[in-house]
KOLMARLO-551571 format. One record per atom (N, C-alpha, C): residue number from 0; residue in three letters; atom name; x, y, z. Coordinates in nm, 4 decimals. Each point is the difference from the previous one (the first is absolute). Last residue first. Layout:
! residues N
<r resi="NUM" resn="ALA" name="CA" xx="X" yy="Y" zz="Z"/>
...
***
This chain:
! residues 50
<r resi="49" resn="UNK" name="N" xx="0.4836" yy="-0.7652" zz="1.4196"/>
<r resi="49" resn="UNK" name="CA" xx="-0.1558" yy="0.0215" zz="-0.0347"/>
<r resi="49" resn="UNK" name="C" xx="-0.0657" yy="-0.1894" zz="-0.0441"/>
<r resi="48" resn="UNK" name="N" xx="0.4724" yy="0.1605" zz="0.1337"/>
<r resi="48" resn="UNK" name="CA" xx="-0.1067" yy="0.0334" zz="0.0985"/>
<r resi="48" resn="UNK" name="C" xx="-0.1589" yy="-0.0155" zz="-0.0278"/>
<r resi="47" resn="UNK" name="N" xx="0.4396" yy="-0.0200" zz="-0.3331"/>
<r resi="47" resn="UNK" name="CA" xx="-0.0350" yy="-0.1841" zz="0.1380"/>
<r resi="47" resn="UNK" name="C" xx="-0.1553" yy="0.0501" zz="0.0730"/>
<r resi="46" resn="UNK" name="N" xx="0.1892" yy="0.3546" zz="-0.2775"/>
<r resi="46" resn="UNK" name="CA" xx="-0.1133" yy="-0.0790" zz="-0.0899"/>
<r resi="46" resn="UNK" name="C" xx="-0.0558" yy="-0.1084" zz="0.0976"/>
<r resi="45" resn="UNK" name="N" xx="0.3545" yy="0.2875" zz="0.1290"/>
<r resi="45" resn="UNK" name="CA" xx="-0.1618" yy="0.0705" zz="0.0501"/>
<r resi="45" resn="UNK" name="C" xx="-0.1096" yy="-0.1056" zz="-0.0583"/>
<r resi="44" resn="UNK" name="N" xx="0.4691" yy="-0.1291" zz="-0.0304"/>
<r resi="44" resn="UNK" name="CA" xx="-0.0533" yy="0.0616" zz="0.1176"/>
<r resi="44" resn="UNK" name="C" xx="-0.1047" yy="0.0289" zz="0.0130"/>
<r resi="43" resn="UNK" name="N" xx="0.1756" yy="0.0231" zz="-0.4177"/>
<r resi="43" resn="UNK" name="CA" xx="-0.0342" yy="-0.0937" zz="0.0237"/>
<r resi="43" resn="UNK" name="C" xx="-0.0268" yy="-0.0450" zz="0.1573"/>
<r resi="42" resn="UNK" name="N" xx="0.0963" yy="0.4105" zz="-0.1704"/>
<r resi="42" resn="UNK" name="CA" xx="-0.1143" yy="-0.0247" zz="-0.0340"/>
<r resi="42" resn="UNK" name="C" xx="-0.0053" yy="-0.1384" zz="0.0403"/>
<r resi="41" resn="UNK" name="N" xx="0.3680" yy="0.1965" zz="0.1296"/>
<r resi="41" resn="UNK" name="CA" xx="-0.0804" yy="0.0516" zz="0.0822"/>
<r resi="41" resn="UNK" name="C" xx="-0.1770" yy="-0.0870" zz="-0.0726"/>
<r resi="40" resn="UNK" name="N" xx="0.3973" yy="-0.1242" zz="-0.2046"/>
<r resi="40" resn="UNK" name="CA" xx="0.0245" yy="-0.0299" zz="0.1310"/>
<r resi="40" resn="UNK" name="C" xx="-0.1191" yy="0.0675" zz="0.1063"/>
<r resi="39" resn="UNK" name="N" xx="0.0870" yy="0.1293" zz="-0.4770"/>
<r resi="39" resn="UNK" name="CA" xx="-0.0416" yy="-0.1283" zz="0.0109"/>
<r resi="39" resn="UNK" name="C" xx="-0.0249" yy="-0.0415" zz="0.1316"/>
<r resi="38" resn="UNK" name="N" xx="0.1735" yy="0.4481" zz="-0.1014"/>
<r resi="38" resn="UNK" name="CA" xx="-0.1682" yy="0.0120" zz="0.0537"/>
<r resi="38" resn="UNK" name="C" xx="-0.0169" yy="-0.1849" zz="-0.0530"/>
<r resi="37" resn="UNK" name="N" xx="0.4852" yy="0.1567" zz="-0.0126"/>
<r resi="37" resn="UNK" name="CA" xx="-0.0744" yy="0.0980" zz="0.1082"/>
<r resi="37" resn="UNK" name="C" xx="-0.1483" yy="-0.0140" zz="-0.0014"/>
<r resi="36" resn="UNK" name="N" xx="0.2240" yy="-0.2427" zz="-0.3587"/>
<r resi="36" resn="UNK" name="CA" xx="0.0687" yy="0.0101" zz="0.0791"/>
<r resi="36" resn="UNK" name="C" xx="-0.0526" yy="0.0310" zz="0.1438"/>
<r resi="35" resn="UNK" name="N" xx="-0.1721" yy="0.1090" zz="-0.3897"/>
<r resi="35" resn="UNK" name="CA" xx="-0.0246" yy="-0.1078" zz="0.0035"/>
<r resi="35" resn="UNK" name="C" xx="0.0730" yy="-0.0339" zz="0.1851"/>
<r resi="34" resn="UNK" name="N" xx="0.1675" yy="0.3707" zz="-0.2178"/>
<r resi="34" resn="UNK" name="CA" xx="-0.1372" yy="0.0159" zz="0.0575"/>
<r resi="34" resn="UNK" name="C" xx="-0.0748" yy="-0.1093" zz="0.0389"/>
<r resi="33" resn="UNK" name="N" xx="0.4454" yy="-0.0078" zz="-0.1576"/>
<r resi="33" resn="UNK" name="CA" xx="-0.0502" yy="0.0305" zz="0.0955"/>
<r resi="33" resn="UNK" name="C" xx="-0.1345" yy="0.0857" zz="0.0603"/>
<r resi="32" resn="UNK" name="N" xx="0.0573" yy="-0.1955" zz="-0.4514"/>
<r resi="32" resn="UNK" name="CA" xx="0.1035" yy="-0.0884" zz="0.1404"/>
<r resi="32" resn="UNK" name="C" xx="-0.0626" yy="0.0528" zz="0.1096"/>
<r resi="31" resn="UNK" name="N" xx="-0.1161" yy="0.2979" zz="-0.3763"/>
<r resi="31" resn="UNK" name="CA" xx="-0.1165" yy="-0.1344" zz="0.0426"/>
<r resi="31" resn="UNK" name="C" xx="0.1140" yy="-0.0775" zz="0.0937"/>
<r resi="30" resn="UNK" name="N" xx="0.1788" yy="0.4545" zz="0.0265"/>
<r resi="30" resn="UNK" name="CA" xx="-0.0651" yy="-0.0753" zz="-0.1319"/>
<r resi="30" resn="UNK" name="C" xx="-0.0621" yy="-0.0815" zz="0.0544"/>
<r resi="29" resn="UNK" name="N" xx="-0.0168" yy="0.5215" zz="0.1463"/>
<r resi="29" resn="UNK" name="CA" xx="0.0550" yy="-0.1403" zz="0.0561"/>
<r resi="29" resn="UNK" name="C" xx="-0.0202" yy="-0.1211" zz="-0.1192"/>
<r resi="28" resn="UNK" name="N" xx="0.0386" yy="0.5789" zz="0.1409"/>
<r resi="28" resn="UNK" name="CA" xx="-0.0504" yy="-0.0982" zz="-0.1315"/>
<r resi="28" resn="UNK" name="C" xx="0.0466" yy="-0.1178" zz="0.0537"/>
<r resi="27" resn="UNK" name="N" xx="-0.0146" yy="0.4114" zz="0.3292"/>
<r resi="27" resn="UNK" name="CA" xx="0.1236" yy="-0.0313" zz="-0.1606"/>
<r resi="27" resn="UNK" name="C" xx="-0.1012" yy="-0.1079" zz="-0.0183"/>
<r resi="26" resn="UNK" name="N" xx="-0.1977" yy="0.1838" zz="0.3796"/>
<r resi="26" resn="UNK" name="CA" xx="0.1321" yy="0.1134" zz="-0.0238"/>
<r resi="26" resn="UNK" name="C" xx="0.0546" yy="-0.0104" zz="-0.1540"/>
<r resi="25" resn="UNK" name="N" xx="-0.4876" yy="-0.1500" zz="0.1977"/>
<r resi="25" resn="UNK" name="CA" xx="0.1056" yy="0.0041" zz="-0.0928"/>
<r resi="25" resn="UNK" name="C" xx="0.0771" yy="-0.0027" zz="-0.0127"/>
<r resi="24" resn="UNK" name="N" xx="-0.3188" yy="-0.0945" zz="0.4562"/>
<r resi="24" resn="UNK" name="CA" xx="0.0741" yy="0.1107" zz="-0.1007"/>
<r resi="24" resn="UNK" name="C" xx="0.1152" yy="-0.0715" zz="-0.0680"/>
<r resi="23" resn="UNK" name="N" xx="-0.4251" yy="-0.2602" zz="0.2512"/>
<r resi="23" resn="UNK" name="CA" xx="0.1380" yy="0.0307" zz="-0.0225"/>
<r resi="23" resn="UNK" name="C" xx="0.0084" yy="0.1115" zz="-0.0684"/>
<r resi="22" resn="UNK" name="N" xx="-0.3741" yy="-0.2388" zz="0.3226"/>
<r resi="22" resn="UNK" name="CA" xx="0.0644" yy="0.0857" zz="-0.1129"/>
<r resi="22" resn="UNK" name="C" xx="0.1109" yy="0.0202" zz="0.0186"/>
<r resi="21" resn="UNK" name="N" xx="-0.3935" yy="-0.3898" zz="0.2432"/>
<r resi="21" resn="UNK" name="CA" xx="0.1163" yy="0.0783" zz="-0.0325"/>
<r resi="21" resn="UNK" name="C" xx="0.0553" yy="0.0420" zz="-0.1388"/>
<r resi="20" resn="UNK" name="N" xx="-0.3959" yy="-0.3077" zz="0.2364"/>
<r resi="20" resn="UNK" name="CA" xx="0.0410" yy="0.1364" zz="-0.0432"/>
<r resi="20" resn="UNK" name="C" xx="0.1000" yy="0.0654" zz="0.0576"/>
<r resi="19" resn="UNK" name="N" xx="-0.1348" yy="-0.3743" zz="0.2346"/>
<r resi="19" resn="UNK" name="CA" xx="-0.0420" yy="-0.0716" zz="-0.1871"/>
<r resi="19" resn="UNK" name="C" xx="0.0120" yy="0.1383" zz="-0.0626"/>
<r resi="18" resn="UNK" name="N" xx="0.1237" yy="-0.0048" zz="0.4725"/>
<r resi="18" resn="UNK" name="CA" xx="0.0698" yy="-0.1097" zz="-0.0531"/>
<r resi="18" resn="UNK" name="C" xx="-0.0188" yy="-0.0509" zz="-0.1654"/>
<r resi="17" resn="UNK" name="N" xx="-0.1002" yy="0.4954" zz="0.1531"/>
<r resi="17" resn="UNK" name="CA" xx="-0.0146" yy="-0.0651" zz="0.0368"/>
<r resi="17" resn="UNK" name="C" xx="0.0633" yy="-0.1217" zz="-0.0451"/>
<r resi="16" resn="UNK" name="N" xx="0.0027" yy="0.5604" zz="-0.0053"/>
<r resi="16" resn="UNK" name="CA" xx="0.0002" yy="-0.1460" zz="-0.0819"/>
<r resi="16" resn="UNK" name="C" xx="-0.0223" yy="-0.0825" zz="0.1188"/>
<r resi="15" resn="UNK" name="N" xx="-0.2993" yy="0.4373" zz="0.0309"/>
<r resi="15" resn="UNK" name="CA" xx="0.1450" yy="-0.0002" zz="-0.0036"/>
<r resi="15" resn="UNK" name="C" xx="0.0295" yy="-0.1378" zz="-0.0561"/>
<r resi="14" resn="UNK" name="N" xx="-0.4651" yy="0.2234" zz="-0.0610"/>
<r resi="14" resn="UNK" name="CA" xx="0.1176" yy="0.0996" zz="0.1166"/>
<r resi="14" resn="UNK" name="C" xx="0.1123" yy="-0.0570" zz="0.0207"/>
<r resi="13" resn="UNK" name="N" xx="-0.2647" yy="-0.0583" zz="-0.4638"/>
<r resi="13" resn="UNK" name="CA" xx="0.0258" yy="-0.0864" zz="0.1115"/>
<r resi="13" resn="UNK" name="C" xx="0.1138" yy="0.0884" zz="0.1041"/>
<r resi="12" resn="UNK" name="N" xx="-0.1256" yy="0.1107" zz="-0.4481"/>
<r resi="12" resn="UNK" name="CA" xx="-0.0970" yy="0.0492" zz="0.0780"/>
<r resi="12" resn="UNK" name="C" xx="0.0708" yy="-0.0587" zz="0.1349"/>
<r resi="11" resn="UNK" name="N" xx="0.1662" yy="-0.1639" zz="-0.4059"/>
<r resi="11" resn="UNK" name="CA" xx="0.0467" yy="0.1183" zz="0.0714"/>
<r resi="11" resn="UNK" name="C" xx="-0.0487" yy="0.0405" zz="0.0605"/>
<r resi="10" resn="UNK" name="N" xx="-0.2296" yy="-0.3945" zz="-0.1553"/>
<r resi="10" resn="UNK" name="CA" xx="0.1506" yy="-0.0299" zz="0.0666"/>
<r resi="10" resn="UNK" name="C" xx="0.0594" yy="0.1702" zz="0.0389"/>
<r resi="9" resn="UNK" name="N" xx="-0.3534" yy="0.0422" zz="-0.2046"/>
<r resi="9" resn="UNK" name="CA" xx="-0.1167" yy="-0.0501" zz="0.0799"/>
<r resi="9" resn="UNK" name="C" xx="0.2151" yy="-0.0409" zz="0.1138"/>
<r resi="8" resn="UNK" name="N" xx="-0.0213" yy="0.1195" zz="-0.4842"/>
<r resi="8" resn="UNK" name="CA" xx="-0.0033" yy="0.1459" zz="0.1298"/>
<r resi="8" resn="UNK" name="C" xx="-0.0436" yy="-0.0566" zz="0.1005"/>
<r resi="7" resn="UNK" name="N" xx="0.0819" yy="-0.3846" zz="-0.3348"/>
<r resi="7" resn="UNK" name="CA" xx="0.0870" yy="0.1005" zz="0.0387"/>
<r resi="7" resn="UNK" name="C" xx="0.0111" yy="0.0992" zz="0.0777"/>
<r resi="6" resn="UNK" name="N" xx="-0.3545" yy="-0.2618" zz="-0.1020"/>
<r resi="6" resn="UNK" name="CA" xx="0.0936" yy="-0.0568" zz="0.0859"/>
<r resi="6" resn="UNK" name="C" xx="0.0490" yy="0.0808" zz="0.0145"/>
<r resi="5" resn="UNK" name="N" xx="-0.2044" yy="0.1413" zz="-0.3193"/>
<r resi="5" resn="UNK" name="CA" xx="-0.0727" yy="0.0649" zz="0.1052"/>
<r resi="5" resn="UNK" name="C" xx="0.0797" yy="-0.1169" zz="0.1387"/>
<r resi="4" resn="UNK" name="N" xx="0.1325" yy="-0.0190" zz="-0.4462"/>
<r resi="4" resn="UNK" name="CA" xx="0.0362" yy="0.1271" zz="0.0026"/>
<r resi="4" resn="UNK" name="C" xx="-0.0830" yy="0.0122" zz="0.1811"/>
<r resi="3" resn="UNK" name="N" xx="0.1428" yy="-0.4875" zz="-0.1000"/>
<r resi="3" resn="UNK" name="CA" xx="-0.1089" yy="0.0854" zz="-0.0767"/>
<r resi="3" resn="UNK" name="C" xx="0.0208" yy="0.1484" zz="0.0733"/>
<r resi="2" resn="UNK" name="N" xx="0.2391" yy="-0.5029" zz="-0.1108"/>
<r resi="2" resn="UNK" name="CA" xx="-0.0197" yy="0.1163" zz="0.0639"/>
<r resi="2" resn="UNK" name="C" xx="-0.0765" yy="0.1063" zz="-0.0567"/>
<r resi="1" resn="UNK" name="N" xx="-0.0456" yy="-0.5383" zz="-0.1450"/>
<r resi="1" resn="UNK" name="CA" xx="0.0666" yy="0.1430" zz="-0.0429"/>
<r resi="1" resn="UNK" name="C" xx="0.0000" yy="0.1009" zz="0.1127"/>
<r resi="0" resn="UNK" name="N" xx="-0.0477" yy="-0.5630" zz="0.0080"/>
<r resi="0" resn="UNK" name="CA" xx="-0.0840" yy="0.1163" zz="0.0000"/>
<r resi="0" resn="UNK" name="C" xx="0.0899" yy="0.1245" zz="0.0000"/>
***
């Protein structure tokens, strides 16, 4: 299922992060490695839970 523009403001709305919301800042461009890298481990974690 697609993210949807109204997920989206509904997640920034949120008074602060939590264990299933969290933001990152940009600074520089990351390639697929390590991005893969940095959110496989968390997603698959979250996926066990459900």
């Amino acid at each position: 299922m697609p993210t949807t523009p109204e997920q989206i403001d509904l997640w920034r709305s949120a008074p602060t992060e939590n264990q299933s919301l969290e933001f990152k800042e940009a600074k520089i461009q990351f390639d697929n490695k390590a991005l893969f890298k940095y959110w496989a481990p968390r997603c698959f974690k979250w996926v066990k839970r459900i």
